[in-house]
N, C-alpha and C positions, 0 to 999 in steps of 0.2 A: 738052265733057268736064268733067264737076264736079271741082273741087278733093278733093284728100285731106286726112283730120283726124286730129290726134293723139289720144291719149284725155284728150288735156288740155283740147279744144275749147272744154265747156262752163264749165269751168273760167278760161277764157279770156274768153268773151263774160260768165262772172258778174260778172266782174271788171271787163268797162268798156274794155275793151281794142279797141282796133282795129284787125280784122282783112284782111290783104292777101294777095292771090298771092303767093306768094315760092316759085317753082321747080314751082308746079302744087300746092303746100299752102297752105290757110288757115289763117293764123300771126299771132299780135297785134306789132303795128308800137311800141306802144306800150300804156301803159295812162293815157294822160291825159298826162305830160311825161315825153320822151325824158330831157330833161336832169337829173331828180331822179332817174331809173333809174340813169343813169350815175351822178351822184354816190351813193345808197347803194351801189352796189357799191366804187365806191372807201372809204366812209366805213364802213360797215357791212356789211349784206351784201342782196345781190339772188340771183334764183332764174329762170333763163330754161328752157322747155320745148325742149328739141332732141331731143323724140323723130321728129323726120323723121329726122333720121341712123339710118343702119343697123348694131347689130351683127350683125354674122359669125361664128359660132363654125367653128373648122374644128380638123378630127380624124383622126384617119388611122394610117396607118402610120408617115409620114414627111412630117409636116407638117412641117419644120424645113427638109428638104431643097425642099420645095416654095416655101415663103417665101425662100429664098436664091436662088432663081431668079426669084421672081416680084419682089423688091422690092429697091432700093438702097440703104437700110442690112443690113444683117447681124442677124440673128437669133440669130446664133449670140453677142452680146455678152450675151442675157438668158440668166442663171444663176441668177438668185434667182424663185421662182414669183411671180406678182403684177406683174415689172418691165413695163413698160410702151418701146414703141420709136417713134420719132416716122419715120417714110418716108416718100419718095415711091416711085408704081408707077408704070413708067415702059413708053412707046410702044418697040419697035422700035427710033424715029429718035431716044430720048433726048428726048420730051415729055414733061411731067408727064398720065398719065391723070387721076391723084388722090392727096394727098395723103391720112394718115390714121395713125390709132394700134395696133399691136398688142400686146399681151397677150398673155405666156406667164402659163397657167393652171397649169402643173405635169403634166410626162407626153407623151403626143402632142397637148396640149388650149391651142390658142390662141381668143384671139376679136380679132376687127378692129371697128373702129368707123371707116363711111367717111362721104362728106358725102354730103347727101339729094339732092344734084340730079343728081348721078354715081353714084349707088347701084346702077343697071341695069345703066349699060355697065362698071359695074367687077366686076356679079358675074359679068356674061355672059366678061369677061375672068378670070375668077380659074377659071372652071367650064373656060374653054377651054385654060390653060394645066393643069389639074389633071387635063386627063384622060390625061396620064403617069404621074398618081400614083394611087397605091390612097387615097384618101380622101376624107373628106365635110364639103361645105361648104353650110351652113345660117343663112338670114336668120333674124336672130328679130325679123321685126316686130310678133310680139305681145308683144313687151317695148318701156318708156316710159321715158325718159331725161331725167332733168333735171341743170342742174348746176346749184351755188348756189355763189355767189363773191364774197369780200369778207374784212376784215380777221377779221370777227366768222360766216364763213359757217360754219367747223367748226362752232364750239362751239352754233351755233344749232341745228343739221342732230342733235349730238349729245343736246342738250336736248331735240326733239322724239321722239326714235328713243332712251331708253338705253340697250338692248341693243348698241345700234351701237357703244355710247363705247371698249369694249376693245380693238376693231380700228378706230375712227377716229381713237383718241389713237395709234396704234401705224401707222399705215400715213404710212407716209417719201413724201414728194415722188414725183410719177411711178411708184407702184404701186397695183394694185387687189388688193382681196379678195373674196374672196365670204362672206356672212351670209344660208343658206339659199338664197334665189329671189333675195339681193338682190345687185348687182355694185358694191360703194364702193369709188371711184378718185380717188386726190388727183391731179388733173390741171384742166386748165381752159384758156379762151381769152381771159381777160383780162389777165390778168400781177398777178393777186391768190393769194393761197389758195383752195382749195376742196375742195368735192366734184365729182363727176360722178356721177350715182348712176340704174343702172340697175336696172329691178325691173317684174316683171309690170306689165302696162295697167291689171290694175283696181281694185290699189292707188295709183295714182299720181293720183289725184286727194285723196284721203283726207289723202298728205304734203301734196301743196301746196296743201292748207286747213289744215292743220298748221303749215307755215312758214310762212303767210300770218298767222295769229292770233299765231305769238315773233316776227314782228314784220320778216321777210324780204319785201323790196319785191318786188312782180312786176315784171318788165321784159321789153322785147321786141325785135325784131330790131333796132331803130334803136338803141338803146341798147349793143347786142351787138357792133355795126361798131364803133360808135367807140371802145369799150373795147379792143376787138381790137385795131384800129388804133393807138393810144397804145403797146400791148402790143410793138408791132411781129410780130405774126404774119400770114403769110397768109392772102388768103382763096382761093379755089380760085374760077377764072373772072376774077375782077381779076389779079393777082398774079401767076398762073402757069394756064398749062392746057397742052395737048397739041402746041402748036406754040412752048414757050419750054420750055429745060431746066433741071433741080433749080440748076444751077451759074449761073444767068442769073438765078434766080430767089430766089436770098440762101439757097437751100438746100445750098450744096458742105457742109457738116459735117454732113449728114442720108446724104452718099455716101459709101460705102465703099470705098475701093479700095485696100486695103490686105493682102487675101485676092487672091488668082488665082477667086474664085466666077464664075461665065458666068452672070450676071443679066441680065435682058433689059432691051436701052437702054445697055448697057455699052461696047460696040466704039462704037457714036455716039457716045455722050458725048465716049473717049478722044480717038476721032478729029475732034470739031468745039472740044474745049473750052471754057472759059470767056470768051464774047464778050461782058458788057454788065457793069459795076458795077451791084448792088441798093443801092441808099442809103435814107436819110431823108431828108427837106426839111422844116427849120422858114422859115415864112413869115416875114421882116420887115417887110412892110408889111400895110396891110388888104386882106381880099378870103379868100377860101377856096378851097384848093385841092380838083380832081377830080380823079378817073381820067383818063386819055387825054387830058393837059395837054401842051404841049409845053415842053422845057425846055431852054434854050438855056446851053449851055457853052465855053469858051474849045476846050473838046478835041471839038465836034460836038451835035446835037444828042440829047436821050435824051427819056424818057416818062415821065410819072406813070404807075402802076399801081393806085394807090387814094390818096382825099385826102378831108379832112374837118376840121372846127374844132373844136380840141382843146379839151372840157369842163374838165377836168382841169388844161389849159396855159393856155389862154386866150387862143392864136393857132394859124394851120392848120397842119396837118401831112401829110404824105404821104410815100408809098414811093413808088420809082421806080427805071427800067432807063435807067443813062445810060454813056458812052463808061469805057472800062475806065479812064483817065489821071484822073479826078475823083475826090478822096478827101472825105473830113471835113474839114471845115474852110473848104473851097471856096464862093466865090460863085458864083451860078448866079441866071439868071432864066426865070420861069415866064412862061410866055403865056396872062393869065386872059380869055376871051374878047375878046381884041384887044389888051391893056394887060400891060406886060410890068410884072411884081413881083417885086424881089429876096428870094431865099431864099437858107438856109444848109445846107451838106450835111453831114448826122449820120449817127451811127451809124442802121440801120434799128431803133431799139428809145428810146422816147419816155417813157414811164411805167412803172414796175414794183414792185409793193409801194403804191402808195400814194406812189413818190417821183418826182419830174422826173429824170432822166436827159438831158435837153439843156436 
């Protein structure tokens, strides 16, 4: 089965970039050095292609009452059109199916943007819980998504585009708007400023030859983790999936329960609650941490969930599910293939802004 491509693809290979499977898309890993991608996004600003993510627009009668059922934050907190909601959609048993962002649009009109590799089984899930409800829910993969992130990502995104500047100097943290065909959302996955900016396919080559000449670095999925990772956000597959819950997974302030709503995954939850502490791990010695590390504590043993060597820090870092009794502050050792190395246990959030945080 042949890979699928963005309509960034060529835009991709002009650039020198190379290309890997990552989830059954061909996606650039890099464009020549992982490590200078990361540093302009922290330093300046970078530009990665995440049109494999899928938006959603759903509409209806009573899409509000739909989303209150289908996800574990509340819906009902977005009152300003544009707000943006970060949740999980959750199994039955209180798994995470998938994280992901909605958008109230204003009226019965939301849109969801969920991740590319879960994009089938979440729509085949969202079509089957909706057929209680009178409404309509639609992929739009013929729309291209890029975000661009860094200290300097606005004002470049604004220099190229200035139509855009009255609603990109005006749109507050965590809202989108729309300009025309096009969707700008100050949101992002590195823990900088930005855009996310969604806009037909076949303009979206045009911008990122645009940012490409004011001077916005291309960057590609290697570059994308470890900023994430510094960021302290999940990634969906490492972190959390379908057999670990929001509350196990450093997500309890993404759950609502503070409403009587019957959302699905709710009764589980209550009734298993919170069994594992989510942490950070700064590395003390050398060596770099991975995923599915073992990590050895005075109160039992726990897991890495994702690990990597922090650009940014300039020692490893990682998330991790360990015994509920280990807080910040606590020594702990990692087992790096045979050799135990002492770590520190942080909050789950390492860089943000541009600043160290541990």
């Amino acid at each position: 089965m042949s890979l699928q491509r963005t309509p960034l693809f060529e835009s991709h290979v002009a650039g020198g970039a190379k290309m890997v499977d990552f989830g059954g898309w061909e996606m650039p890993l890099h464009y020549g050095s992982q490590l200078n991608e990361h540093h302009a996004v922290r330093k300046d600003a970078g530009m990665f292609d995440v049109s494999h993510m899928c938006a959603v627009d759903v509409s209806g009668a009573v899409p509000k009452s739909f989303f209150r059922r289908l996800i574990a934050n509340d819906v009902a907190k977005l009152t300003t059109p544009g707000k943006a909601l970060y949740s999980a959609m959750l199994n039955s048993a209180g798994g995470v199916i998938d994280d992901l962002i909605v958008y109230w649009r204003g009226g019965d009109n939301y849109r969801v943007v969920v991740n590319a590799s879960t994009s089938v089984k979440d729509l085949a899930h969202m079509n089957r819980i909706a057929q209680t409800y009178d409404m309509d829910i639609t992929p739009r993969r013929e729309l291209a998504m890029i975000a661009v992130q860094g200290p300097n990502a606005r004002e470049k995104v604004m220099a190229v585009r200035p139509s855009w500047r009255a609603v990109g100097e005006a749109l507050n943290v965590f809202f989108g708007a729309e300009i025309g065909d096009v969707f700008l959302a100050r949101t992002g996955y590195t823990g900088e400023d930005g855009f996310e900016i969604t806009l037909p396919a076949a303009d979206a080559p045009a911008l990122w030859a645009d940012l490409k000449s004011a001077g916005v670095a291309e960057c590609g999925l290697g570059a994308r983790d470890t900023l994430r990772l510094e960021a302290g956000m999940n990634l969906y597959g490492n972190d959390m999936d379908e057999t670990v819950n929001p509350l196990d997974a450093g997500m309890g302030w993404t759950v609502d329960l503070k409403t009587d709503r019957d959302f699905i995954g709710r009764a589980a939850l209550e009734a298993k609650g919170q069994s594992k502490a989510f942490v950070g791990l700064k590395l003390l010695d050398r060596g770099v941490m991975r995923s599915h590390m073992k990590v050895l504590t005075a109160h039992g043993d726990g897991q890495t969930t994702s690990g990597t060597f922090s650009p940014t820090l300039g020692f490893s870092i990682a998330l991790a599910r360990v015994p509920m009794a280990v807080v910040p502050g606590d020594k702990v050792q990692i087992d790096i293939r045979g050799k135990l190395v002492d770590a520190l246990v942080t909050k789950p959030s390492f860089v943000r802004n541009g600043k160290a945080l541990v």
